[in-house]
NUBADREN-745564 format. One record per residue (C-alpha): residue in one letter; residue number from 1; x, y negated, z; chain. Coordinates in steps of 0.02 Angstrom, whole numbers, always signed. Example, Ala and Ser with C-alpha at 12.3 -4.5 7.8 and 13.67 -1.06 7.14 Angstrom:
<type: a | seq: 1 | X: +615 | Y: +225 | Z: +390 | mol: A>
<type: s | seq: 2 | X: +684 | Y: +53 | Z: +357 | mol: A>
This chain:
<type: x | seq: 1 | X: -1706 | Y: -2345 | Z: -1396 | mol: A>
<type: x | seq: 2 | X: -1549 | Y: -2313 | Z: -1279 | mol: A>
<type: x | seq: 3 | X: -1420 | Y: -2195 | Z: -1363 | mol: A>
<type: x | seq: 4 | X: -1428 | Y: -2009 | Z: -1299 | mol: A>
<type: x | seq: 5 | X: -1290 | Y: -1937 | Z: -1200 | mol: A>
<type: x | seq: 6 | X: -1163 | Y: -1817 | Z: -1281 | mol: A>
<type: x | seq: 7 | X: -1117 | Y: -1668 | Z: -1185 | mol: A>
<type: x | seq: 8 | X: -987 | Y: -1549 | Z: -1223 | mol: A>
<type: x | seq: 9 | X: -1030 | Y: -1363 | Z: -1143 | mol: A>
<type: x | seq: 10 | X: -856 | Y: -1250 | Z: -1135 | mol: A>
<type: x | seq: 11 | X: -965 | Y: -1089 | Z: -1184 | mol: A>
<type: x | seq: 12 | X: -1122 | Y: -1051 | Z: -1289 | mol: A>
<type: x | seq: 13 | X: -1274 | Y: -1084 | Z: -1175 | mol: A>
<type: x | seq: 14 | X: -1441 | Y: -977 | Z: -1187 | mol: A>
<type: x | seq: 15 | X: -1576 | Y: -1054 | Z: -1266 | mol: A>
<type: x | seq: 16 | X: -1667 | Y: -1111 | Z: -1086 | mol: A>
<type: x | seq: 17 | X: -1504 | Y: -1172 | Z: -1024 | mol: A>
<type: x | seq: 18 | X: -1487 | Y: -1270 | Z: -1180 | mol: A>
<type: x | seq: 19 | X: -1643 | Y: -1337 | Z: -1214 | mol: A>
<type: x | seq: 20 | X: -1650 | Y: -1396 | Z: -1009 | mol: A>
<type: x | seq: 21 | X: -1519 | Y: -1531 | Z: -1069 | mol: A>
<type: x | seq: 22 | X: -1622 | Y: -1567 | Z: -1240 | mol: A>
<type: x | seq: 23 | X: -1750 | Y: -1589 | Z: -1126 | mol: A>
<type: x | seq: 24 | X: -1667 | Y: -1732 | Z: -1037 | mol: A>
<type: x | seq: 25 | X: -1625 | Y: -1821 | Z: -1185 | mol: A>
<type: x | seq: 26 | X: -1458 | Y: -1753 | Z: -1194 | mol: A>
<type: x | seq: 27 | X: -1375 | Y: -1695 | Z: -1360 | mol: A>
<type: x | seq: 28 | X: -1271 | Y: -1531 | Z: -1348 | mol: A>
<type: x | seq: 29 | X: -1108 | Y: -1476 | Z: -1434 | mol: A>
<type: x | seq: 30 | X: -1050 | Y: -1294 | Z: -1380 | mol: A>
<type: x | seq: 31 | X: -915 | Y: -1199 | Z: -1416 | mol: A>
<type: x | seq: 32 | X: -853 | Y: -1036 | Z: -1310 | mol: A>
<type: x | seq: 33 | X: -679 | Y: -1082 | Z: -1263 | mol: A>
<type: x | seq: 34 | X: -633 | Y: -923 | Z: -1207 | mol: A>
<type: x | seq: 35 | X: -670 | Y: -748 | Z: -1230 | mol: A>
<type: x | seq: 36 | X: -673 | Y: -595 | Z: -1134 | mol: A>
<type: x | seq: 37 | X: -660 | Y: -394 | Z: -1185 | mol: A>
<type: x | seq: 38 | X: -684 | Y: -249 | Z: -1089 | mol: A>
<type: x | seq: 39 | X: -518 | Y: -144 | Z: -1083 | mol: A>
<type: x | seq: 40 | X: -494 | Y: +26 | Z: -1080 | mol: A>
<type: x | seq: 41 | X: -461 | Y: +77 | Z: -880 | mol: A>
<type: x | seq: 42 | X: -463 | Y: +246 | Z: -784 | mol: A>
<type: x | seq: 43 | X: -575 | Y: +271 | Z: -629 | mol: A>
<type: x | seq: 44 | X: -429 | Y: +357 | Z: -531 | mol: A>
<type: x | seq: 45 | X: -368 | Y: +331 | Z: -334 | mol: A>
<type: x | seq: 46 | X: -541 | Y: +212 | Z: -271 | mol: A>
<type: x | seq: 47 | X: -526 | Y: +163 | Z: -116 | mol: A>
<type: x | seq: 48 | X: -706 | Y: +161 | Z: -6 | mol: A>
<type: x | seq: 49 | X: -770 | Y: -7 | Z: -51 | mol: A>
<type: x | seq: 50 | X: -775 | Y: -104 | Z: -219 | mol: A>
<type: x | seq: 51 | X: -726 | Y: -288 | Z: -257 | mol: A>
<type: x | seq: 52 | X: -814 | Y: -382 | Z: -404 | mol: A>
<type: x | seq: 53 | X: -778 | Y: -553 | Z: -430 | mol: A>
<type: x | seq: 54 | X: -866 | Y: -579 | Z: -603 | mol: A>
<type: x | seq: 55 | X: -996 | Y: -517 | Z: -710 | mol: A>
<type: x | seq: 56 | X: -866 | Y: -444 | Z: -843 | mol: A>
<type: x | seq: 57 | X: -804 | Y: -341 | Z: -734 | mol: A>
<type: x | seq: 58 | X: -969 | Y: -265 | Z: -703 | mol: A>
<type: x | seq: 59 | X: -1010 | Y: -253 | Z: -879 | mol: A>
<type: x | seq: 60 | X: -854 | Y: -165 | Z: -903 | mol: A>
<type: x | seq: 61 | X: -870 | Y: -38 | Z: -772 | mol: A>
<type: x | seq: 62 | X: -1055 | Y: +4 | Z: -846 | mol: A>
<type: x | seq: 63 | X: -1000 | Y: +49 | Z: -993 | mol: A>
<type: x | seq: 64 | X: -899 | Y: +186 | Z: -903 | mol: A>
<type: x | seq: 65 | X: -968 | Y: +366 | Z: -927 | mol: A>
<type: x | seq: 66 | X: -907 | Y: +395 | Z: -740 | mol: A>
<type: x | seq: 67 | X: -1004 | Y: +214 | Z: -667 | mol: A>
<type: x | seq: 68 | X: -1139 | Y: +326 | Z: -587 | mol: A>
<type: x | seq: 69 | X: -1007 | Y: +419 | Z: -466 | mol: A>
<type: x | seq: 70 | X: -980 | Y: +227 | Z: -394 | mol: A>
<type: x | seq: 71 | X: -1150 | Y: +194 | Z: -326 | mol: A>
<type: x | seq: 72 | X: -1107 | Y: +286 | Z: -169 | mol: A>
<type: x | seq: 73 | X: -989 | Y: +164 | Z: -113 | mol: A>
<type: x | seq: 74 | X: -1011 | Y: +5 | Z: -41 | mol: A>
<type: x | seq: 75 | X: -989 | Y: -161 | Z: -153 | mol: A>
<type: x | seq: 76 | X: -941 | Y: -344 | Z: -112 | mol: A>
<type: x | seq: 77 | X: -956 | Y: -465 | Z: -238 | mol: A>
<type: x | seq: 78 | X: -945 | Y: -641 | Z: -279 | mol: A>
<type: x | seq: 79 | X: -1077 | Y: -761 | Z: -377 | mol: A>
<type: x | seq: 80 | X: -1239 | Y: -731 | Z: -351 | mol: A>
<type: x | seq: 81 | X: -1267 | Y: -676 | Z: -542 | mol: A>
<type: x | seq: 82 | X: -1145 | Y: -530 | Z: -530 | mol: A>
<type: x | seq: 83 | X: -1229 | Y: -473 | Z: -371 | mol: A>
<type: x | seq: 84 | X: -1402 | Y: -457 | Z: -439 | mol: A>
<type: x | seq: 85 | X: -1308 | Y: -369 | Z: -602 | mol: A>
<type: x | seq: 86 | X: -1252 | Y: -238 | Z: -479 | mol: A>
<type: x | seq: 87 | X: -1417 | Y: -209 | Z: -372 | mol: A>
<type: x | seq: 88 | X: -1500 | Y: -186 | Z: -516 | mol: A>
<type: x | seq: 89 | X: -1402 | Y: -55 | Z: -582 | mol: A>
<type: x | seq: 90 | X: -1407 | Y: +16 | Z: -432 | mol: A>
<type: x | seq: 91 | X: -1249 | Y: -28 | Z: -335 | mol: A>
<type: x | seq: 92 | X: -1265 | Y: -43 | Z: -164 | mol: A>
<type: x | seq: 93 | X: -1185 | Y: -223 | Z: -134 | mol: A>
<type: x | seq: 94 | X: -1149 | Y: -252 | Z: +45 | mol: A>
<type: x | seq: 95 | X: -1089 | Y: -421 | Z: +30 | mol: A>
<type: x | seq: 96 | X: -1077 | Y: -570 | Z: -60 | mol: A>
<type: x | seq: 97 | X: -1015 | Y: -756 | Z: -77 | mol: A>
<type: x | seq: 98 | X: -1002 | Y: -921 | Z: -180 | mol: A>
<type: x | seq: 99 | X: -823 | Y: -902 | Z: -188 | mol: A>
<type: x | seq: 100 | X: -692 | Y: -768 | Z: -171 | mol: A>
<type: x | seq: 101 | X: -606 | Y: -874 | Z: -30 | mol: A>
<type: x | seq: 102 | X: -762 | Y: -855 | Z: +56 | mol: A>
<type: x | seq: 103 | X: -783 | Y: -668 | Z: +21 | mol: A>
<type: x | seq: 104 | X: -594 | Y: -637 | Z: +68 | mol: A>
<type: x | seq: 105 | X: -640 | Y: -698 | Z: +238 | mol: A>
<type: x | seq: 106 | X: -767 | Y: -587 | Z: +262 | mol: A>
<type: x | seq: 107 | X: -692 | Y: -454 | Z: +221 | mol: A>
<type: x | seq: 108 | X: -528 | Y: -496 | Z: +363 | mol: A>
<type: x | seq: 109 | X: -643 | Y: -540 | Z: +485 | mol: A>
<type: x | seq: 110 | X: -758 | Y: -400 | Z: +484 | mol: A>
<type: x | seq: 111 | X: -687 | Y: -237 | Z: +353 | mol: A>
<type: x | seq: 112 | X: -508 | Y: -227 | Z: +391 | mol: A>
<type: x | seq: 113 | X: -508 | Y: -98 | Z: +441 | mol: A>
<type: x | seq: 114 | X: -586 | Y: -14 | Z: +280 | mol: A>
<type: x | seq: 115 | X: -495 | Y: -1 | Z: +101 | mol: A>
<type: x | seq: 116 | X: -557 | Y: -90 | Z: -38 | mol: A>
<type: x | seq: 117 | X: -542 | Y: -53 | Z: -248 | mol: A>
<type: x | seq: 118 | X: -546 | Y: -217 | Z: -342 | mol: A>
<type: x | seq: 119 | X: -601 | Y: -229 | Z: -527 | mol: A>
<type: x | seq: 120 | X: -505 | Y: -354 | Z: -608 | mol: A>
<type: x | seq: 121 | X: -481 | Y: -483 | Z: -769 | mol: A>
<type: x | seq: 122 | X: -304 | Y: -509 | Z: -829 | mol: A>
<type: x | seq: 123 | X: -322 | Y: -705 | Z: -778 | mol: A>
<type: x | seq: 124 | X: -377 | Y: -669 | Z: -620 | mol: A>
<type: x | seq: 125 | X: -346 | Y: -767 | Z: -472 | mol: A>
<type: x | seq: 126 | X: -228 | Y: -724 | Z: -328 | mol: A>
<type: x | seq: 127 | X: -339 | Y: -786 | Z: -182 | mol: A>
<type: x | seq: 128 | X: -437 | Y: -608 | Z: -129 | mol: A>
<type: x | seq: 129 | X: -281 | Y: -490 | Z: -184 | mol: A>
<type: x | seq: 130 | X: -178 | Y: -627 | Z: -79 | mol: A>
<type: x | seq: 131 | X: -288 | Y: -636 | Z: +73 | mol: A>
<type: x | seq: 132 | X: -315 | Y: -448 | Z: +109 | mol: A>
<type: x | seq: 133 | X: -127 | Y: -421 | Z: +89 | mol: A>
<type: x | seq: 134 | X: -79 | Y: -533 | Z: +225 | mol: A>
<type: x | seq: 135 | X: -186 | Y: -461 | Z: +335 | mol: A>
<type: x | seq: 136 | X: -140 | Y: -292 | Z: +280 | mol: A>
<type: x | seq: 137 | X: -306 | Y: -222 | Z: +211 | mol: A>
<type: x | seq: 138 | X: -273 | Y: -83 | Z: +98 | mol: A>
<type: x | seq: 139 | X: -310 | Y: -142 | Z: -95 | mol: A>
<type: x | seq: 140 | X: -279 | Y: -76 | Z: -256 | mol: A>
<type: x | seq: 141 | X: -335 | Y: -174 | Z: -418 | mol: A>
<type: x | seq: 142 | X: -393 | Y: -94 | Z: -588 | mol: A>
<type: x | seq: 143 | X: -415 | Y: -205 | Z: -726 | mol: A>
<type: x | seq: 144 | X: -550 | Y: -190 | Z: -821 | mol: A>
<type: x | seq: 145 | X: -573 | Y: -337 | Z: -933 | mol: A>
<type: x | seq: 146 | X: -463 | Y: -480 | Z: -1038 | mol: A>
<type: x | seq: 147 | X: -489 | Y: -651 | Z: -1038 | mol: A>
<type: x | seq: 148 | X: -417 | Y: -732 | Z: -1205 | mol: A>
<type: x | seq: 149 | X: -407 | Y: -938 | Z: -1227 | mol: A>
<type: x | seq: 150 | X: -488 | Y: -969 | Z: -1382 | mol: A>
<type: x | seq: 151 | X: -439 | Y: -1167 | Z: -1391 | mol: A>
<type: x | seq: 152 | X: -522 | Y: -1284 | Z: -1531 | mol: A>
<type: x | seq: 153 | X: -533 | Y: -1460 | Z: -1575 | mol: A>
<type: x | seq: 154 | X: -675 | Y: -1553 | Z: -1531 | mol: A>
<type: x | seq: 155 | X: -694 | Y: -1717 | Z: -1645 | mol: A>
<type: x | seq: 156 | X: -841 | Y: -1782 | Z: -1591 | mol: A>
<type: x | seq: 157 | X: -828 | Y: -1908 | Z: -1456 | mol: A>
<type: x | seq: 158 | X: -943 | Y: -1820 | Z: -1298 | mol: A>
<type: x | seq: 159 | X: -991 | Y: -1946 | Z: -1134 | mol: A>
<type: x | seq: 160 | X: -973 | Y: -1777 | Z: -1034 | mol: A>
<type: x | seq: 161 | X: -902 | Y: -1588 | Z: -1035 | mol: A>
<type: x | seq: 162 | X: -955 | Y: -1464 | Z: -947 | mol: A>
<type: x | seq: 163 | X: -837 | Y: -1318 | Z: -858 | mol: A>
<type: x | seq: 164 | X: -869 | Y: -1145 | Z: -814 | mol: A>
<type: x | seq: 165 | X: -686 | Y: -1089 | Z: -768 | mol: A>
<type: x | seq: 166 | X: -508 | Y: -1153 | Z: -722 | mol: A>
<type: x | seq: 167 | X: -462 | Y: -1040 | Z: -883 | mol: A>
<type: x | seq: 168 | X: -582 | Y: -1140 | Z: -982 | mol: A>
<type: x | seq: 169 | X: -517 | Y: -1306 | Z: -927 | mol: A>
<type: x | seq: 170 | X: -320 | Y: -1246 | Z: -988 | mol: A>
<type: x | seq: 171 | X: -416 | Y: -1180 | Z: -1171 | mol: A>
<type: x | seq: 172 | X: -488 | Y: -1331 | Z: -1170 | mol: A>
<type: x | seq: 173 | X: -357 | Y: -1456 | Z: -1136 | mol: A>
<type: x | seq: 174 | X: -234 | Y: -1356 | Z: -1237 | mol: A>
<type: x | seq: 175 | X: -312 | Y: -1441 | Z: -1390 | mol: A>
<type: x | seq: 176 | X: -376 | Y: -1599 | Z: -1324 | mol: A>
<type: x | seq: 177 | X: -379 | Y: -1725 | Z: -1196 | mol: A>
<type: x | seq: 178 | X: -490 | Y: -1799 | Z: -1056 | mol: A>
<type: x | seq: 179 | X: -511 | Y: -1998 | Z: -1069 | mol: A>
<type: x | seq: 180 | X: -657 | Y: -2061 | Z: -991 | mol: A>
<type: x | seq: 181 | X: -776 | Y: -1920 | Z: -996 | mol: A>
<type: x | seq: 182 | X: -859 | Y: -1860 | Z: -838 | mol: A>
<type: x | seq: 183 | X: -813 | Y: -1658 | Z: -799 | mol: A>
<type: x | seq: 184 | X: -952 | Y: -1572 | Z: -744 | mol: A>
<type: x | seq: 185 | X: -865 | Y: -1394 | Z: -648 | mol: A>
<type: x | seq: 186 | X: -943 | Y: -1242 | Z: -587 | mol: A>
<type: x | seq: 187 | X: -855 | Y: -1250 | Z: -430 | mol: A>
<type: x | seq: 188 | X: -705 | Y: -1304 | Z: -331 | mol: A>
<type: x | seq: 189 | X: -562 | Y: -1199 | Z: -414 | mol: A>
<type: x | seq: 190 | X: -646 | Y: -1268 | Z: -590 | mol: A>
<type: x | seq: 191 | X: -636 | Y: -1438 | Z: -533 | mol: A>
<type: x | seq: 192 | X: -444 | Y: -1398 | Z: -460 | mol: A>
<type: x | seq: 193 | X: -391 | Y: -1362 | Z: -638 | mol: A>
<type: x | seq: 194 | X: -432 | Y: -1541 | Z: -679 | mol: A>
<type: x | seq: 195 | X: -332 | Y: -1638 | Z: -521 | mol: A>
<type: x | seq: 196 | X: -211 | Y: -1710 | Z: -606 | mol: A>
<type: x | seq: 197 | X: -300 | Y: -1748 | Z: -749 | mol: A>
<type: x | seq: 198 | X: -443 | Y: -1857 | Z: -690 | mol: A>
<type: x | seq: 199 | X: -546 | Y: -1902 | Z: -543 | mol: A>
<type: x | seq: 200 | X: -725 | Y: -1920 | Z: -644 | mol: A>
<type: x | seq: 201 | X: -763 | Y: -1740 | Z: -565 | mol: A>
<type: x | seq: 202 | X: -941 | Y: -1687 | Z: -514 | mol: A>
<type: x | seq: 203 | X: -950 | Y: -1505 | Z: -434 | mol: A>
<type: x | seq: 204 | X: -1089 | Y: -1391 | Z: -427 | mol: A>
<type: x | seq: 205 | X: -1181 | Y: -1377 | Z: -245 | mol: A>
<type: x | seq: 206 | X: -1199 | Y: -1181 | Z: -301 | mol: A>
<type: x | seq: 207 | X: -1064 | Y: -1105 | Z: -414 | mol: A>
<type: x | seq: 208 | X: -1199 | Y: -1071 | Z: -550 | mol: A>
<type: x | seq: 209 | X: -1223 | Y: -1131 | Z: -732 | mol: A>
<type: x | seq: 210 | X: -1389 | Y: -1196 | Z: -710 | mol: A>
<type: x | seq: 211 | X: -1344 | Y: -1301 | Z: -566 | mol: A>
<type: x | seq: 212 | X: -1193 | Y: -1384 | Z: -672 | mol: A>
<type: x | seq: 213 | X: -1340 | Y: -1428 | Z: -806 | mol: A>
<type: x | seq: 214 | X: -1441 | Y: -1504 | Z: -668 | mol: A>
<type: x | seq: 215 | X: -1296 | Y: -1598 | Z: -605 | mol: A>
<type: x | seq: 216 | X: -1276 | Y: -1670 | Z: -777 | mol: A>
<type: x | seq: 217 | X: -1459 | Y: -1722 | Z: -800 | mol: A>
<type: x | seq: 218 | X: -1460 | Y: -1789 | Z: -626 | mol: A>
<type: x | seq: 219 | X: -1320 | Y: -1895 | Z: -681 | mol: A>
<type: x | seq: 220 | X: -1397 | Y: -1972 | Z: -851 | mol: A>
<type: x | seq: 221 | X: -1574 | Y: -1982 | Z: -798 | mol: A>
């Protein structure tokens, strides 16, 4: 009987994401390498239009008395998860994308004109604040969530590890190191986080968890 395949997955699966892999003859270690809060924020000074680039941040802002007050304004989100999080809580979500490059274009091309609010993590990245500055959009940011590293040492030896987010690749190498295993990333600023580390990278077609699982069965089938 051939050996089954060791994957490492950088945050607690659900049980159908999970048992996908088990499925495939694939045995799972897990461990969330990082963790996020909600933060206390005020809803003061929002512009007309929202920006949500994760579903913390929409968590977060639910669990604000004053959420219902937002669902008059327009919203523009990215991931596909975070958008359906919104529309059915009854956001009105205007626009959305893969990536936040993708969404920042959008929103030059065809909103400039209009002012946006964006609902931020502490790690977040500087691509969408970046973009709409330079072509003078008006933006303000309130954070509304943390992002923590919680970095551990894996001992077992895994074939393959599976990424979610850039800040999970830096938890993750902070306590150990990438040899021969294959990195399975969400998407393409994931799979930058691991450049200069190694070039056994395989990247999502759609930034979503369950397509990084079918990459990896795919790959040991």
């Amino acid at each position: 009987m051939a050996k089954s395949i060791q994957i490492l997955s950088t945050k607690i699966l659900s049980k159908t994401q999970k048992q996908a892999l088990i499925n495939a003859n694939i045995e799972v270690i897990e461990a969330d390498f990082i963790q996020t809060l909600n933060k206390p924020f005020e809803l003061k000074d929002l512009n007309e239009n929202l920006i949500f680039t994760s579903q913390n941040a929409v968590h977060s802002i639910l669990s604000n008395p004053k959420s219902e007050e937002l669902k008059n304004k327009n919203v523009f989100c990215v991931g596909l998860k975070t958008k359906i999080l919104l529309s059915e809580n009854g956001f009105n979500v205007v626009a959305y994308t893969g990536y936040a490059s993708d969404l920042a274009e959008i929103i030059t091309l065809i909103y400039r004109t209009e002012s946006f609010t964006f609902f931020s993590g502490n790690l977040r990245r500087e691509t969408l604040p970046n973009a709409l500055k330079e072509a003078h959009i008006k933006l303000n940011e309130i954070q509304v969530y943390d992002t923590s590293l919680t970095p551990q040492k894996i001992k077992t030896a895994v074939d393959a590890i599976l990424f979610f987010s850039p800040s999970g690749v830096e938890s993750y190498l902070n306590d150990n190191t990438i040899k021969k295993e294959t990195c399975f990333c969400i998407g393409e600023t994931t799979a930058e986080a691991l450049h200069k580390i190694t070039k056994n990278i395989i990247i999502a077609d759609q930034p979503t968890i369950e397509d990084v699982i079918e990459d990896a069965i795919n790959e040991y089938k």
